[in-house]
C-alpha positions in Angstrom: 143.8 -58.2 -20.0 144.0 -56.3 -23.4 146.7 -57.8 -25.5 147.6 -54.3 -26.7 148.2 -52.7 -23.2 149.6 -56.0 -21.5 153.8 -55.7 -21.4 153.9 -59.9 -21.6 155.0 -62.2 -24.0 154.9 -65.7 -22.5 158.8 -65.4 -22.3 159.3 -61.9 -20.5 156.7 -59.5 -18.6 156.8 -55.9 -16.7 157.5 -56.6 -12.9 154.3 -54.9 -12.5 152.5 -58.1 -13.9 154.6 -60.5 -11.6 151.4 -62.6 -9.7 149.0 -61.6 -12.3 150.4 -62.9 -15.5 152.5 -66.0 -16.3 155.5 -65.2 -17.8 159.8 -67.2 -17.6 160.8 -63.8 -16.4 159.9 -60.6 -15.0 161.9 -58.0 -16.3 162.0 -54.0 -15.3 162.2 -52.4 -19.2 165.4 -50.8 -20.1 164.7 -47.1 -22.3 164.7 -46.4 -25.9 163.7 -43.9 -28.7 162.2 -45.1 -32.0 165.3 -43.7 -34.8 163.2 -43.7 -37.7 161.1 -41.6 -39.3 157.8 -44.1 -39.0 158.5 -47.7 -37.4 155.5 -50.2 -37.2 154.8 -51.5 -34.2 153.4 -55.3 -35.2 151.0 -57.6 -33.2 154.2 -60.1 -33.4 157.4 -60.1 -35.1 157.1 -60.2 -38.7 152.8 -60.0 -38.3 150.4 -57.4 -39.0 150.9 -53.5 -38.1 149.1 -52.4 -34.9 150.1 -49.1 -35.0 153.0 -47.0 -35.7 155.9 -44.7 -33.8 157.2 -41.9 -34.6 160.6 -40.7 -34.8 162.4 -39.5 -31.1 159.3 -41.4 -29.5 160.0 -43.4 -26.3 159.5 -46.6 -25.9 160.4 -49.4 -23.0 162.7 -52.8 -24.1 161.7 -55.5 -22.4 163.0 -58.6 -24.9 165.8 -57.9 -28.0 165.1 -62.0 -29.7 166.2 -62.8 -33.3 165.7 -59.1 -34.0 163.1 -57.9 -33.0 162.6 -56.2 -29.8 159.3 -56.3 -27.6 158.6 -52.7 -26.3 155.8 -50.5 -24.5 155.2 -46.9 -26.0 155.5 -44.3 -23.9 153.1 -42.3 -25.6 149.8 -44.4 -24.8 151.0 -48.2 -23.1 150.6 -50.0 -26.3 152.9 -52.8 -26.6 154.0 -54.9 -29.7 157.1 -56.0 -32.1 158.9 -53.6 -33.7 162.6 -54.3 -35.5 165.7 -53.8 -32.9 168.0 -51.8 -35.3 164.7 -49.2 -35.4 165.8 -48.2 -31.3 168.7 -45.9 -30.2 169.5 -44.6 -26.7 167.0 -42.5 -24.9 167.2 -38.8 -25.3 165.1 -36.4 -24.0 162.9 -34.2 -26.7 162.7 -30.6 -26.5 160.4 -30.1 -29.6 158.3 -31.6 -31.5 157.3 -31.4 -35.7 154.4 -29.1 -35.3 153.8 -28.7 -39.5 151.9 -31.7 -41.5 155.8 -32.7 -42.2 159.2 -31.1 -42.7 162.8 -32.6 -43.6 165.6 -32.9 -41.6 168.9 -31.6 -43.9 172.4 -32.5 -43.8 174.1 -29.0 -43.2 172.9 -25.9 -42.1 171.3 -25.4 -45.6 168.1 -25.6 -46.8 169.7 -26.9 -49.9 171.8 -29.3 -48.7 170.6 -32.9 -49.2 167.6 -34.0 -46.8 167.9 -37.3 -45.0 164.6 -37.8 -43.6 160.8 -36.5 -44.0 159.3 -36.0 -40.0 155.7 -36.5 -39.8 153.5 -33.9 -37.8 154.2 -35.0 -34.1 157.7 -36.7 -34.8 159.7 -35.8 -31.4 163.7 -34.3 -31.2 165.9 -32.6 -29.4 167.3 -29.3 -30.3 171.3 -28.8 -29.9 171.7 -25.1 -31.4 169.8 -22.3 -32.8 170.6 -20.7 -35.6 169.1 -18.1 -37.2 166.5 -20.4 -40.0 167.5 -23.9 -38.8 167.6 -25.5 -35.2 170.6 -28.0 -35.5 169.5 -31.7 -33.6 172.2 -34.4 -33.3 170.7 -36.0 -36.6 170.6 -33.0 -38.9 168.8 -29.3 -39.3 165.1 -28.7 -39.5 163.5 -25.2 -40.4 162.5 -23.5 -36.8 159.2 -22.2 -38.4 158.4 -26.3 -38.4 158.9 -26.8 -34.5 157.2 -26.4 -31.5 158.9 -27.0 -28.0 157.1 -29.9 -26.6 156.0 -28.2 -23.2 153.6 -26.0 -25.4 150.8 -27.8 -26.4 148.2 -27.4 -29.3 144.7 -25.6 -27.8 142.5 -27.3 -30.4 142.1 -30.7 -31.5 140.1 -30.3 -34.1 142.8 -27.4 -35.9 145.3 -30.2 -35.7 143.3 -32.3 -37.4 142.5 -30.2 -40.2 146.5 -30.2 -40.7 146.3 -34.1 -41.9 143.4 -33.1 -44.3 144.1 -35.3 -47.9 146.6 -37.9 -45.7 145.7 -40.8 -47.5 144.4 -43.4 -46.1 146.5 -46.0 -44.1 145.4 -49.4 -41.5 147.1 -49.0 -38.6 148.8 -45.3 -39.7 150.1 -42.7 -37.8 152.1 -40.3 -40.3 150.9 -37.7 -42.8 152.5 -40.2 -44.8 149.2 -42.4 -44.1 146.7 -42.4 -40.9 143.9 -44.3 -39.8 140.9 -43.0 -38.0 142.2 -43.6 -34.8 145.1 -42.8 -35.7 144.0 -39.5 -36.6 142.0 -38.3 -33.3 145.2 -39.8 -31.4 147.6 -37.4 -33.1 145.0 -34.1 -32.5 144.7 -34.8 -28.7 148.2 -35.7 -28.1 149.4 -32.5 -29.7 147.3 -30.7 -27.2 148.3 -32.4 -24.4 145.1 -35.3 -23.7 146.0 -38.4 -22.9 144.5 -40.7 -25.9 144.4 -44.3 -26.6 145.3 -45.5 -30.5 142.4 -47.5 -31.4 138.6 -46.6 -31.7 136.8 -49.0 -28.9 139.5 -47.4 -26.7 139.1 -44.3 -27.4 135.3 -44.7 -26.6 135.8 -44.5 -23.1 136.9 -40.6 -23.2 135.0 -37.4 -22.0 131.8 -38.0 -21.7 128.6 -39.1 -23.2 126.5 -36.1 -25.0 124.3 -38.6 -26.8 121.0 -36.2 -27.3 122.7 -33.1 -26.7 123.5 -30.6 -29.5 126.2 -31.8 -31.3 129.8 -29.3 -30.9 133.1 -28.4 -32.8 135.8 -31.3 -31.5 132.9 -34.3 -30.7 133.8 -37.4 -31.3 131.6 -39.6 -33.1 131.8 -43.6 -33.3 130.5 -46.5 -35.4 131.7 -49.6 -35.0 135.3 -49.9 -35.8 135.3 -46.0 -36.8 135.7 -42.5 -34.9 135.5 -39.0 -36.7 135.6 -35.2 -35.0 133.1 -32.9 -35.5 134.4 -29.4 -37.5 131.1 -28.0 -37.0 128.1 -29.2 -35.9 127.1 -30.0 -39.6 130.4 -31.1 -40.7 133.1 -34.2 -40.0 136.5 -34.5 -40.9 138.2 -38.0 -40.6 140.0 -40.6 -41.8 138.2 -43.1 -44.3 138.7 -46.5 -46.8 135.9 -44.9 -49.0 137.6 -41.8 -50.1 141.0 -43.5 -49.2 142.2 -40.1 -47.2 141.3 -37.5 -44.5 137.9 -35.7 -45.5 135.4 -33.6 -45.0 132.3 -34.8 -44.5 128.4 -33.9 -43.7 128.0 -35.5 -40.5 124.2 -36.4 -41.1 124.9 -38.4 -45.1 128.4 -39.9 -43.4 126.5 -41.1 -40.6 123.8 -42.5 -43.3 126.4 -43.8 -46.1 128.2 -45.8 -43.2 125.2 -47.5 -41.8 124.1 -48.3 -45.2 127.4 -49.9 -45.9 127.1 -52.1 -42.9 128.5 -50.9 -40.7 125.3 -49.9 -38.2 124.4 -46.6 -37.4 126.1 -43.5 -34.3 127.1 -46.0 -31.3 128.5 -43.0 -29.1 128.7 -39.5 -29.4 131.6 -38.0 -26.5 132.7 -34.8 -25.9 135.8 -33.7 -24.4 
């Protein structure tokens, strides 16, 4: 079983796993939302980031230990560590940050002071609208920066293109930073396709147009890398060797990476 997409610790597991894993207890998850504005989700507590959540973003408790609580997201199954005081009761989202990032304000004024910076895809629930502002239980965001979460993006690719000069970040998931994966995760989401966090999972989706004329929203991997096509000329991902989301020609990126190492096109899908 995939570490990443396996709700078992040794200590506690999902009663779904009962027979197939071996775990002291099999527990049935209790429901949570992530209640800041980026949390890591870590391989262990206190170890390296595996990903990240996003604020208003279910997840499922299985284990609160020593503080750190042992969850599944709801977004794509991946499980990990992230820090117990992070998690607040469930609450269902009615919209969702549909702007690179906006703030969430104290008052009903834009210059009131802002309490926290939403990343693109951040998740909350709208109380009251006024006529600039939508009031949530946390604060006030601009409605111009919200989209209700039953209306998804129609192109991946557009979404993309909102994270252009995110820098880049292992493991990311914010316009504050984003990884590759991290990246095409966020564009299909926001439209409404299901989509693993990591590249070699991510593999696995649409289907193979290896030969065929490349198209807008392709997805193009190396190993241990995944960028969308703009154009059929043209790339846009997230990289270590500019450090940020970029544009790129498809046919030098493809050349530069296998000359770095890395080995050349492994799969070419389309959605």
């Amino acid at each position: 079983m995939d570490r990443r997409l396996t709700p078992a610790n040794g200590r506690v597991a999902a009663l779904e796993l009962q027979g197939r894993v071996e775990a002291e207890r099999f527990v049935a998850p209790m429901a949570a939302r992530v209640a800041r504005p980026v949390l890591d989700l870590l391989a262990a507590p206190g170890g390296a980031r595996e990903r990240q959540l996003l604020s208003g973003e279910a997840v499922e408790l299985f284990e609160t230990r020593e503080g750190w609580a042992f969850v599944r997201a709801a977004r794509d199954g991946y499980c990990g560590y992230v820090a117990a005081e992070a998690l607040a009761e469930p609450r269902d989202a009615t919209h969702i940050v549909a702007t690179p990032a906006t703030h969430l304000y104290a008052e009903a004024d834009i210059k009131s002071p802002d309490l926290a910076h939403l990343s693109f895809g951040s998740r909350v629930t709208v109380t009251n609208e006024l006529k600039t502002l939508f009031e949530t239980p946390e604060g006030f965001i601009p409605k111009k920066h919200l989209r209700e979460v039953d209306r998804p993006f129609q192109d991946p690719v557009t979404v993309a293109q909102m994270f252009f000069g995110t820098p880049y970040l292992w493991g990311g998931n914010s316009k504050l930073g984003i990884d590759c994966s991290g990246l095409v995760q966020a564009a299909l989401l926001a439209c409404g396709i299901p989509c693993p966090g990591d590249s070699d999972l991510q593999q696995a989706l649409g289907r193979d147009v290896d030969g065929e004329a490349p198209e807008r929203g392709d997805l193009w991997f190396w190993k241990g890398h995944v960028a969308m096509l703009v154009d059929p000329e043209t790339i846009i991902h997230a990289n270590g060797h500019a450090m940020a989301v970029t544009y790129e020609d498809a046919r030098k990126a493809a050349l530069r990476i296998e000359a770095q190492g890395d080995g050349p096109v492994t799969h070419r899908r389309r959605l």
